[in-house]
C-alpha positions as MATLAB code, in Angstrom:
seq = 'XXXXXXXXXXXXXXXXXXXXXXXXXXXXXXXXXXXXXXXXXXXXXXXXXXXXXXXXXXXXXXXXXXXXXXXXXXXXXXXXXXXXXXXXXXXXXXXXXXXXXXXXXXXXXXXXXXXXXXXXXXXXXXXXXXXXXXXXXXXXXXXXXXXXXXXXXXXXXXXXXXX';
ca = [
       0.000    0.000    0.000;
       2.765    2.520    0.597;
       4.817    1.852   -2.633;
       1.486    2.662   -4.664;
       1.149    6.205   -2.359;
       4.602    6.772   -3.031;
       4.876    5.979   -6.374;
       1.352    8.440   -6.670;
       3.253   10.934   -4.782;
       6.006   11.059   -7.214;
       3.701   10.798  -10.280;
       2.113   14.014   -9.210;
       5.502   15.323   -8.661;
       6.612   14.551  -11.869;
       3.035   15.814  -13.222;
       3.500   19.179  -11.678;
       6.417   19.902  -12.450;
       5.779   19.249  -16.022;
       2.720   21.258  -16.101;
       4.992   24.347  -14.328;
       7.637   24.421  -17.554;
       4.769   24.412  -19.784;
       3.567   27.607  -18.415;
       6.264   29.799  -18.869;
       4.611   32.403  -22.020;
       7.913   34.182  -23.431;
      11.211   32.536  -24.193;
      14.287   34.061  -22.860;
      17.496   33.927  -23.966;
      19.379   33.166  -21.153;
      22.980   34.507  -23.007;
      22.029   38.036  -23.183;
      19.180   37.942  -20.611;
      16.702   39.090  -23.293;
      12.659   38.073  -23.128;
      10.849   38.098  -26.710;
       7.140   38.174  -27.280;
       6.006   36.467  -30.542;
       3.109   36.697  -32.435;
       1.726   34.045  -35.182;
       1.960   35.609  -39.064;
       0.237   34.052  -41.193;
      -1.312   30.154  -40.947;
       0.043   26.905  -41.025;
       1.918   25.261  -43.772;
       3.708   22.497  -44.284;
       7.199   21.997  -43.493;
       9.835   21.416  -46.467;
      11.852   18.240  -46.244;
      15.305   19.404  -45.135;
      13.393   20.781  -42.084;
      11.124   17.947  -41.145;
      14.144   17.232  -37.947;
      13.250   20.760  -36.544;
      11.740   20.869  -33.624;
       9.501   23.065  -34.985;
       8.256   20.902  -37.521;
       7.167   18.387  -34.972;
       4.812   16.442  -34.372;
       2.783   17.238  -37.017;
       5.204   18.148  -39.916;
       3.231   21.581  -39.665;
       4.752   25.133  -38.745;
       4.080   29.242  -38.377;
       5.702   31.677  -39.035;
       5.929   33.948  -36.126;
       7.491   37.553  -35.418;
       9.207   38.039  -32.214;
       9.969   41.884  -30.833;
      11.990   41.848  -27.591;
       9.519   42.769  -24.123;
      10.879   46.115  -23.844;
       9.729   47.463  -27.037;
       6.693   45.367  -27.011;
       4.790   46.979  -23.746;
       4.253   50.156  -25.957;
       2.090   47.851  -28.279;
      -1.550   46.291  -26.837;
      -2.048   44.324  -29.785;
       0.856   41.822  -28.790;
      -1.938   38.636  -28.578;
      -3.501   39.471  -32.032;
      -1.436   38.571  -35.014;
       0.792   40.939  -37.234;
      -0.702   42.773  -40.294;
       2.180   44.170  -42.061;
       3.630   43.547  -45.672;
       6.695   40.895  -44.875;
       8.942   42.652  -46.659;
       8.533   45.862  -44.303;
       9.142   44.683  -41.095;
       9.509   47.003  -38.041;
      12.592   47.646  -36.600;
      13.655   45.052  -34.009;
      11.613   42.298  -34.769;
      12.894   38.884  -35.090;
      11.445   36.368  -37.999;
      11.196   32.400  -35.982;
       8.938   29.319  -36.850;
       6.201   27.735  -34.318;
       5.243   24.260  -34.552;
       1.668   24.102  -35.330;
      -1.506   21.589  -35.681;
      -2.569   19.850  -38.649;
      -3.252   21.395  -41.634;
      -7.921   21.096  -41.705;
      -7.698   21.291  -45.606;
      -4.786   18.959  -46.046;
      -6.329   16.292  -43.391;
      -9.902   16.890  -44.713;
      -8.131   15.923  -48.637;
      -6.371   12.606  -46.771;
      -9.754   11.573  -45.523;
     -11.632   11.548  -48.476;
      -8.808    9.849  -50.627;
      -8.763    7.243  -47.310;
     -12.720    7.062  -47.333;
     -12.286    6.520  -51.691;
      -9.764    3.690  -51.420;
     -11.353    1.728  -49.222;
     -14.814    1.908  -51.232;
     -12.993    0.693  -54.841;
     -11.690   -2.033  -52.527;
     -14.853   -2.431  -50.926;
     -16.536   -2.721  -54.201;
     -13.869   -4.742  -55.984;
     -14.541   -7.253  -53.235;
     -18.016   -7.223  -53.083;
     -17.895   -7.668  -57.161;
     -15.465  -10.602  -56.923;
     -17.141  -12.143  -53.958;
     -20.255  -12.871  -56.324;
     -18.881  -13.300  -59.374;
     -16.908  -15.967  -57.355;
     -19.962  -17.697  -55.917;
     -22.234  -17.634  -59.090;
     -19.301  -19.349  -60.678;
     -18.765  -22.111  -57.554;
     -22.899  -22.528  -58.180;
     -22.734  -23.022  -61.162;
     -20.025  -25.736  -60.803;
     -21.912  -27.290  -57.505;
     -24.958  -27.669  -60.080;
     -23.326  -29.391  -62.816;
     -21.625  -32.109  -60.228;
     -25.164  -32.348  -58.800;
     -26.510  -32.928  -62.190;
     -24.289  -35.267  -63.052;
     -24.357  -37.674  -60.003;
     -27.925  -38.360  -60.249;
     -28.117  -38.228  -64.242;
     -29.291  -35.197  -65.422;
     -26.398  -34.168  -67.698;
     -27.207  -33.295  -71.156;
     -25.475  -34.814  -74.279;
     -22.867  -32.462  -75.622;
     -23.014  -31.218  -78.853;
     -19.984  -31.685  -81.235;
     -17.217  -29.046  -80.743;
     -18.277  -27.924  -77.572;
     -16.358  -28.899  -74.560;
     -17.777  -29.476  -70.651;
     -16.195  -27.361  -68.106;
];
């Protein structure tokens, strides 16, 4: 009874303080002691190949771009949780182009569902169509062995063969 409290005990530990590094809201650079607030610009896309290790690319193969402005400057702008409308090539002084790892892609996910849900109904009817074509066949045999144990096989005409 006390290795499952313990073992509980250090589960919620463990719990907690996982919970208490995924809270932290602006990355800091510890090198130059500098705290950046980014913003999402633009949506999610899909990452190119050579970057697929990121870490930003994972889990989903997805990222964002997203425009970071150091905390200083940024408490003279309110707008800091809404995302950036600016043209990309004019970007304001200070602020610092990085990627986000993001969800999956709706369009992209809806597109792999119905080629998933297409796939399986050709194979679905394929089967179905070889399934009875298959069993009027094996009838047809079953018949003609049944017709010929008990007598009732027909004289073939010249030229034709029996199956």
């Amino acid at each position: 009874m006390k290795t499952y409290v313990l073992a509980w005990l250090l589960w919620m530990l463990f719990m907690f303080s996982f919970a208490h590094a995924q809270v932290t809201t602006n990355p800091s650079n510890d090198s130059n002691a500098t705290t950046l607030v980014c913003v999402p610009f633009g949506s999610c896309e899909a990452c190119p190949e050579d970057a697929l290790h990121e870490p930003f690319c994972q889990p989903f193969g997805n990222r964002r771009l997203m425009h970071c402005i150091p905390a200083s400057t940024s408490s003279s702008t309110s707008q800091t949780s809404l995302p950036h409308v600016h043209d990309p090539n004019d970007a304001p002084k200070g602020e610092i182009p990085a990627w986000e790892s993001c969800g999956r892609i709706v369009e992209k996910e809806r597109a792999d569902f119905y080629e998933f849900f297409a796939c399986n109904l050709f194979l679905g009817i394929l089967a179905i169509t070889v399934f009875l074509t298959r069993s009027k066949r094996i009838q047809a045999v079953q018949a003609r062995h049944l017709a010929a144990r008990i007598g009732l096989v027909r004289s073939v005409p010249a030229g034709w063969s029996n199956d």
